[in-house]
C-alpha positions as CSV (number, residue, x, y, z in Angstrom):
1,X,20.6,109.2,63.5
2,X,22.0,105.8,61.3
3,X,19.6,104.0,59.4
4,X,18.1,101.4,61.3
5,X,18.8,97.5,59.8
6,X,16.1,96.7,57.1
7,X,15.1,93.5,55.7
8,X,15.9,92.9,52.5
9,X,13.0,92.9,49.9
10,X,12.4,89.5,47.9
11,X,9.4,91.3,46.5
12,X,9.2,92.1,42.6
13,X,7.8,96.0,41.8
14,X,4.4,96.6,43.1
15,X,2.6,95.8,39.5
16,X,4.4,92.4,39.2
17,X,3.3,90.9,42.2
18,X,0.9,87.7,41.9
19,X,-2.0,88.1,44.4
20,X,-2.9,85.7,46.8
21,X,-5.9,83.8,46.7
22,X,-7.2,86.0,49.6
23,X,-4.6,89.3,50.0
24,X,-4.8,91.1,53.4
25,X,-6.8,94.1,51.2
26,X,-9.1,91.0,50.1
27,X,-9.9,90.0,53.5
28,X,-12.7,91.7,54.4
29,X,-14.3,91.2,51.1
30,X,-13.6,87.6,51.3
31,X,-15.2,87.3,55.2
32,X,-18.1,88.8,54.0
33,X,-18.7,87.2,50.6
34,X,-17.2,83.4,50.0
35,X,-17.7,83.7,46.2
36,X,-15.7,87.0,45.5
37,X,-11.9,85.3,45.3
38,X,-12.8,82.9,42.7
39,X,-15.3,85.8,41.0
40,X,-12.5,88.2,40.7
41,X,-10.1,85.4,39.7
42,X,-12.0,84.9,37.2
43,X,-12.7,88.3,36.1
44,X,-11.9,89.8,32.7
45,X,-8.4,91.3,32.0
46,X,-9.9,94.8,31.8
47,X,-11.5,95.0,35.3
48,X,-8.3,93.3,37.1
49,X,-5.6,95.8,35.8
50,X,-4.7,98.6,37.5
51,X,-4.6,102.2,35.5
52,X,-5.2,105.6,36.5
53,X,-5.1,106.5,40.3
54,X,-4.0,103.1,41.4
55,X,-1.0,102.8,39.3
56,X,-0.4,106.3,40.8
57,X,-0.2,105.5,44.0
58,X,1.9,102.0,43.0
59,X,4.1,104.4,42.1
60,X,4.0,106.4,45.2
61,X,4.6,103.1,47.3
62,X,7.3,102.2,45.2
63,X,9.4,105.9,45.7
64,X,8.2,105.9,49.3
65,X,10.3,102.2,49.7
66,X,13.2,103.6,48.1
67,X,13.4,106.5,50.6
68,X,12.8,104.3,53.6
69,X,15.5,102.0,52.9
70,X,18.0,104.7,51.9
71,X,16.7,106.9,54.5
72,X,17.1,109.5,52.4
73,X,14.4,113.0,51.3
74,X,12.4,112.9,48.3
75,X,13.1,115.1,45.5
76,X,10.3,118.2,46.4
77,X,9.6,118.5,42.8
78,X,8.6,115.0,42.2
79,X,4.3,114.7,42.0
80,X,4.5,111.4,44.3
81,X,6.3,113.2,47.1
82,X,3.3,115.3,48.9
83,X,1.7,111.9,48.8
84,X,4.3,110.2,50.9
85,X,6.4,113.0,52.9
86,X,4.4,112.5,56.2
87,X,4.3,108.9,55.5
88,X,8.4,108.6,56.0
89,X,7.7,111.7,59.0
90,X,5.6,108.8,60.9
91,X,7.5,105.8,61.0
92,X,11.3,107.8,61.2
93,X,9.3,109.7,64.1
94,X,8.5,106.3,65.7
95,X,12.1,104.9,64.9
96,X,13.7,107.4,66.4
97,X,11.4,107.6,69.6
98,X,12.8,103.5,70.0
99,X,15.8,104.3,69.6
100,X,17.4,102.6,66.5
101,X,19.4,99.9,67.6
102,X,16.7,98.5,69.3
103,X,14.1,97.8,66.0
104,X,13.9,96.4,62.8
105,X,12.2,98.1,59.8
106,X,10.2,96.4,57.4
107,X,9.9,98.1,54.3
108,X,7.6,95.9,51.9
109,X,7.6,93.3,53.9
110,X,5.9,89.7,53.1
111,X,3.8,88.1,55.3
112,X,2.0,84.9,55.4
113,X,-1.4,85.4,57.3
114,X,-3.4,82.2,56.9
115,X,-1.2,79.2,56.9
116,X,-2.4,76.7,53.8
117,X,-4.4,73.1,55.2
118,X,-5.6,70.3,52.4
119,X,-7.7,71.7,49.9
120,X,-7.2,75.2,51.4
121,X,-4.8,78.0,50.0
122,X,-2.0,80.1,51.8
123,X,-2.5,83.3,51.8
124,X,-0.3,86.5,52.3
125,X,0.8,90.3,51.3
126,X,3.4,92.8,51.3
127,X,2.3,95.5,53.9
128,X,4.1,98.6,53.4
129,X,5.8,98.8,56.6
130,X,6.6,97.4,59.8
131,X,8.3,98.3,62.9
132,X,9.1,95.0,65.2
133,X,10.8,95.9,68.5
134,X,11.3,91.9,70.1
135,X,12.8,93.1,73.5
136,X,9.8,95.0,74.2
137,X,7.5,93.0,72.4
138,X,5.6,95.9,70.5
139,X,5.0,95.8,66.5
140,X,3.9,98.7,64.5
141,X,2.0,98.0,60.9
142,X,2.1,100.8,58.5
143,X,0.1,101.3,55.3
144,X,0.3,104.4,53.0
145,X,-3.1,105.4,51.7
146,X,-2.9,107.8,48.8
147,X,-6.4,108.3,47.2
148,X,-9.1,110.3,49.1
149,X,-11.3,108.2,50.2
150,X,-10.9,108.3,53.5
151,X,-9.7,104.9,55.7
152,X,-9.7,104.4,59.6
153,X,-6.9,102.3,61.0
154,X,-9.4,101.3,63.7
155,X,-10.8,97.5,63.2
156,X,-9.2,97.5,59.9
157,X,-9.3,94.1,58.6
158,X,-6.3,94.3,56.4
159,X,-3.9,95.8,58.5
160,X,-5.0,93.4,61.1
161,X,-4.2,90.6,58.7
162,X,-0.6,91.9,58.0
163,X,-0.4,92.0,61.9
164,X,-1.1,88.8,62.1
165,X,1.2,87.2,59.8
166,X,3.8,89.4,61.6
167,X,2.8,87.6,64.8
168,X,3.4,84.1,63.7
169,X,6.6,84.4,62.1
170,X,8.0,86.7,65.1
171,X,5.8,85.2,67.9
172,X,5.1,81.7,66.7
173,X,1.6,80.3,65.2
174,X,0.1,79.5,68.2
175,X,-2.2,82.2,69.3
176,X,-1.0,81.7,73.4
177,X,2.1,83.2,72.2
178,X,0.6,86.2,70.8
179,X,-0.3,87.4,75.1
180,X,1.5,90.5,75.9
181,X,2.9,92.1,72.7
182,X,1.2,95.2,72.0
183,X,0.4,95.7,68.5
184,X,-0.7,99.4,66.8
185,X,-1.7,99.6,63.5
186,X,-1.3,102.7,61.2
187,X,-2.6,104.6,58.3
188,X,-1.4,107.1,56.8
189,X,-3.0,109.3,54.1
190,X,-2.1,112.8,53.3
191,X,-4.8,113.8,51.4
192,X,-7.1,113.0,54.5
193,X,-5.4,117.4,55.1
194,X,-7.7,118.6,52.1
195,X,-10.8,117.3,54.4
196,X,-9.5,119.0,57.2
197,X,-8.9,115.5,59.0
198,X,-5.2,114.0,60.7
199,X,-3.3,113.0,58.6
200,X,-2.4,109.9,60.8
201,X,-5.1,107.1,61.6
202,X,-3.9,104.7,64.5
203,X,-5.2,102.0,66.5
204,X,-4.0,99.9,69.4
205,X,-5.5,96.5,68.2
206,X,-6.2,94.2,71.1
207,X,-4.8,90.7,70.8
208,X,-8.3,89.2,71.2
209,X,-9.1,91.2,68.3
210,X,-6.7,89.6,66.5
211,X,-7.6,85.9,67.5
212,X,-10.9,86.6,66.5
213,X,-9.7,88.5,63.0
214,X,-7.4,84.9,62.8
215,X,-10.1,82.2,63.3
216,X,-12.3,84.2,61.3
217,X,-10.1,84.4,58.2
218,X,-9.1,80.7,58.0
219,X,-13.1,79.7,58.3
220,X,-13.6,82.6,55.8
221,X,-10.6,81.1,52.7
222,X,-12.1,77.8,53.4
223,X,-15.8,78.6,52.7
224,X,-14.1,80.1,49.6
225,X,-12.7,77.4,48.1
226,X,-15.9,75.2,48.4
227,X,-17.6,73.9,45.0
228,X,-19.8,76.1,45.0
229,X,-19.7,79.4,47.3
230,X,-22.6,81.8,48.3
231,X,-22.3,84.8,47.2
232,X,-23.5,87.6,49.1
233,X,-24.4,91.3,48.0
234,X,-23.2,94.9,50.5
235,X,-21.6,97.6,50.6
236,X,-17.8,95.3,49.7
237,X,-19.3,95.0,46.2
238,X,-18.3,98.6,45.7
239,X,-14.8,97.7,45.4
240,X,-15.5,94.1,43.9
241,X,-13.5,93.2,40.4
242,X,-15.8,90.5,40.3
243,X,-18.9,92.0,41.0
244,X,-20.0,92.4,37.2
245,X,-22.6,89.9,36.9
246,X,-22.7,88.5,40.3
247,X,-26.2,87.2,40.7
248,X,-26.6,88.5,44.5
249,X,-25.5,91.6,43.3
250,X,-27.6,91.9,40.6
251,X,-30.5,90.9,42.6
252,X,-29.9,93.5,44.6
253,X,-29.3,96.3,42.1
254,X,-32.8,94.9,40.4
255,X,-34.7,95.4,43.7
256,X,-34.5,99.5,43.6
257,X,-33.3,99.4,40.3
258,X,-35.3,97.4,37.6
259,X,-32.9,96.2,34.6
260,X,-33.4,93.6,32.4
261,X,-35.8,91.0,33.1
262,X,-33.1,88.2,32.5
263,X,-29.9,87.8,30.5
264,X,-31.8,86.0,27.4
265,X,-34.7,88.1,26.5
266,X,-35.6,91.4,25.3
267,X,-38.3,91.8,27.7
268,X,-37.3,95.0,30.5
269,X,-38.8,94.9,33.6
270,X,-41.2,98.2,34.7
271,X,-39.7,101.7,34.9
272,X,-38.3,102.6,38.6
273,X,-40.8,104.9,40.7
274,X,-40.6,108.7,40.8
275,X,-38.4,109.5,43.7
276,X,-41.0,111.6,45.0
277,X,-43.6,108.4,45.4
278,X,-40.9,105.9,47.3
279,X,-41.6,105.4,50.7
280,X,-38.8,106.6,52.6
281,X,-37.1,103.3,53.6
282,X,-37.2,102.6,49.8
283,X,-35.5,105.8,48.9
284,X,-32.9,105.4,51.5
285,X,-32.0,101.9,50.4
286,X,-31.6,103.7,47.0
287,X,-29.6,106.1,48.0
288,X,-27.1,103.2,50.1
289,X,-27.2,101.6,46.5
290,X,-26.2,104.5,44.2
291,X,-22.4,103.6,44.0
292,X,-23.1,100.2,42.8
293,X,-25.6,101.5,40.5
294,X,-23.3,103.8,39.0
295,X,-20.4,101.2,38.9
296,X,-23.1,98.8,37.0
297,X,-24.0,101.6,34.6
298,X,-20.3,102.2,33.9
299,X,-19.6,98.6,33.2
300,X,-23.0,98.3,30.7
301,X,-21.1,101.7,28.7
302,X,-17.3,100.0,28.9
303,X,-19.2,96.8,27.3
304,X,-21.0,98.6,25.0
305,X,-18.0,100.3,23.8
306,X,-16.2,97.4,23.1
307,X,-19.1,95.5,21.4
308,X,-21.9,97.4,20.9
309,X,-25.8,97.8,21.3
310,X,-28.5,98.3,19.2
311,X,-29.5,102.4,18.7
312,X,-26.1,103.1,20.2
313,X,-22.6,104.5,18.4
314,X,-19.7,105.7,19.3
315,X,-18.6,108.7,18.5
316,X,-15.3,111.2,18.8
317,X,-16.0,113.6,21.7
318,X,-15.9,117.6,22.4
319,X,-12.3,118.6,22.2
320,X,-10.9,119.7,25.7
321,X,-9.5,123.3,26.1
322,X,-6.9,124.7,24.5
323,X,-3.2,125.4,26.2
324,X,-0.3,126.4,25.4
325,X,2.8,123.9,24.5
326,X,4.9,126.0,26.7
327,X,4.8,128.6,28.9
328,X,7.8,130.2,28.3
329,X,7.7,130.6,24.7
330,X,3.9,132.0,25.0
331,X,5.0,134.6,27.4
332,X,7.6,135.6,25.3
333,X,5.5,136.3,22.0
334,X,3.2,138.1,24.7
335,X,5.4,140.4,25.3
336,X,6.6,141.0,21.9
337,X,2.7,142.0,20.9
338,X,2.2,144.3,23.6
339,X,0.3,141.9,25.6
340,X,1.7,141.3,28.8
341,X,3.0,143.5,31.2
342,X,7.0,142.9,32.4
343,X,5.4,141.1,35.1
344,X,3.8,138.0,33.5
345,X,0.2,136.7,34.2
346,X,0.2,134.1,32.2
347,X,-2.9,134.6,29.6
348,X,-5.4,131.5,28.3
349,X,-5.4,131.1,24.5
350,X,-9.0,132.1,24.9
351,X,-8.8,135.3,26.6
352,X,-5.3,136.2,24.5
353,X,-7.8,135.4,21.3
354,X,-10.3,137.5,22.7
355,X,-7.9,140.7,23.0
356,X,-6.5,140.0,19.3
357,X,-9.4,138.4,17.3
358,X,-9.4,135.1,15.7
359,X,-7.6,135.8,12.7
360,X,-5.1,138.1,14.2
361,X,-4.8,135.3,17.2
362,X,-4.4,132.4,14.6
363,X,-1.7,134.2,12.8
364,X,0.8,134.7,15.6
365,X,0.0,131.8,18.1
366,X,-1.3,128.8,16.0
367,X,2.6,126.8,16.7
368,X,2.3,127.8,20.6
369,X,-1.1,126.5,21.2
370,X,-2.7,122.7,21.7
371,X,-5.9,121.0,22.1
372,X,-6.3,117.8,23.6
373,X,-8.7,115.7,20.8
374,X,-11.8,114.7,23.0
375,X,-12.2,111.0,24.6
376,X,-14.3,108.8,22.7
377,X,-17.9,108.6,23.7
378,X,-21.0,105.9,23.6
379,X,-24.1,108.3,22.5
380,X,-27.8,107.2,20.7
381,X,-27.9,106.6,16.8
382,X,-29.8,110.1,16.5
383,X,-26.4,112.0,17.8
384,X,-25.4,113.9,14.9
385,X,-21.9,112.9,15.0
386,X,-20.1,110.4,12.4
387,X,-19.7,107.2,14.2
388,X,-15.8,105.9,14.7
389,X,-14.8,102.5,14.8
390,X,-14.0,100.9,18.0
391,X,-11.4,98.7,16.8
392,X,-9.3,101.7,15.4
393,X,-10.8,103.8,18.4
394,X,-9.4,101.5,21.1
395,X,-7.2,98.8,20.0
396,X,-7.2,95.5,21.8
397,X,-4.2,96.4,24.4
398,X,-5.9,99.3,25.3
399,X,-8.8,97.9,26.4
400,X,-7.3,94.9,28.1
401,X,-5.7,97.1,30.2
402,X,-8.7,98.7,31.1
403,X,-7.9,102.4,30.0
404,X,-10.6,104.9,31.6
405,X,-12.6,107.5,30.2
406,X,-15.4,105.9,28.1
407,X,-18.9,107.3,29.2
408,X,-22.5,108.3,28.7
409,X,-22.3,112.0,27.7
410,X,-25.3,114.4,28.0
């Protein structure tokens, strides 16, 4: 069937794009904390950029665009394709079931969900995709999840706010007009399969929902923007960019988890209790705290890294195992030594080393093998290892942008 008509994108690639003051993915953090927009505004340049997974799956939203607007199949052997294959099978499913002339497709679309007042911002985001049908009056919001933690579509607070700002530039902004479309939001996340869970997560949001979801928002970027907002500590801290010295989140952490006594001394408060003396409700509130525990522990390494502690270094770590450069080329000077059969399974350098012997191995393989040098590691002053520098270790850029792999190692 033809392409259905698309909106053109004004949108820069995914990694340009300024953030609102409040995004749709922002939102619920924001209605449950007023201090977190201007904490993570203000947040250092390492914690806001995005690297590993999530410039992955920037990526992926970026290829998955491209085929939507082309209408066109993904090259199988690209890595971002299993990511997004059911993705385009949902919404060309639910094209199609329309009828084509009869909808519009919105592929990273923008939408303004709270409209600015004096004093207050307006905020927005580009969802991934919409479906608008205006002769039926029924709206579909898509969003492509591909990590693997797991979201529902159902009362989700972002893709409610991308439905909303869909609404008042297709409906109008007063909420009366909103009566009698029917609006269904959708997830979809492929690697929800390796759980053994549907693929595709979708709700039929009620309208009232949605007035509520709208009132609440605009109360919720307001309270933000006041001299001085509360901050409050819960489970949204876990995905905070400002949570790193929030004082309701340190309070909190401090409560199950005694740190330092204050930021000025050298004083430390008492050891935590044995696990096996908590009382139960105690060890359960520690166990609802261990992500942010572990996210405040990785932050105290990261900083350490870049500026140190006292009776801490850092230090080059283990080498990871070796591989070979190419495939190919190893399975050829196999088979020239005898040691794979005419049907290859391909060997490890450590089990081909084990056949030959070191020396042997050395002397035929050494230009067909690598070993990744290990990640640079925060350990105590009695490690036995030289110390590195940190400067030469991770120059500034690197850090500003946040690069991963710096940790405690046992």
């Amino acid at each position: 069937m033809p392409n259905p008509s698309t909106t053109a994108s004004t949108d820069s690639p995914h990694g340009d794009r300024a953030h609102s003051w409040v995004s749709p993915s922002g939102l619920e953090r924001a209605l449950a904390c007023a201090a977190a927009p201007s904490r993570i505004a203000a947040a250092p340049p390492e914690v806001r950029s995005t690297t590993g997974p999530a410039a992955f799956g920037e990526s992926a939203h970026e290829y998955a665009e491209t085929h939507l607007r082309a209408w066109s199949e993904p090259d199988a052997a690209d890595e971002r394709t299993p990511f997004i294959v059911d993705y385009l099978a949902t919404i060309r499913g639910q094209v199609t079931t329309m009828g084509a002339t009869a909808v519009q497709l919105l592929p990273e679309h923008h939408v303004i969900f709270a409209p600015g007042a004096k004093g207050v911002p307006t905020c927005g985001g580009t969802m991934d995709c919409g479906i608008v049908d205006v002769f039926d009056r029924r709206l579909f919001v898509y969003d492509l999840k591909t990590g693997h933690n797991l979201v529902s579509a159902h009362g989700n607070v972002q893709l409610g706010a991308y439905a909303i700002g869909l609404l008042r530039s297709i409906a109008g902004a007063k909420q009366a007009l909103w009566t009698g479309w029917e609006v269904t939001l959708v997830i979809v996340q492929s690697p929800a399969a390796d759980a053994g869970l549907p693929v595709v997560s979708e709700w039929q949001a009620p309208v009232e929902w949605l007035v509520t979801l709208d009132k609440a928002a605009r109360k919720a970027i307001k309270a933000s923007k006041a001299a001085d907002p509360v901050a409050t500590a819960g489970p949204h801290c876990d995905w905070c960019k400002g949570a790193i010295g929030c004082p309701a989140r340190d309070a909190e952490l401090s409560s199950v988890f005694p740190i330092a006594a204050d930021g000025s001394g050298e004083e430390v408060a008492p050891s935590p209790p044995a696990p096996g003396v908590l009382p139960p409700l105690a060890l359960s509130r520690v166990l609802e705290l261990a992500p942010r525990i572990r996210d405040y522990l990785d932050a105290c390494f990261l900083h350490a890294t870049r500026f140190g502690a006292p009776g801490w270094k850092l230090v080059q770590g283990r080498k990871g195992h070796r591989n070979w450069t190419t495939e190919e080329a190893a399975v050829q000077m196999m088979r020239d030594h005898g040691i794979l059969a005419t049907v290859p399974v391909v060997k490890s350098p450590a089990v081909v080393e084990k056949e030959m012997g070191k020396k042997a191995f050395a002397g035929v393989f050494q230009d067909v093998v690598v070993q990744s040098t290990g990640k640079p590691t925060l350990v105590p002053e009695a490690d036995g290892r030289t110390a590195i520098d940190p400067s030469a270790a991770f120059p500034t850029e690197a850090i500003e942008a946040g690069e991963e792999g710096v940790g405690a190692e046992s």
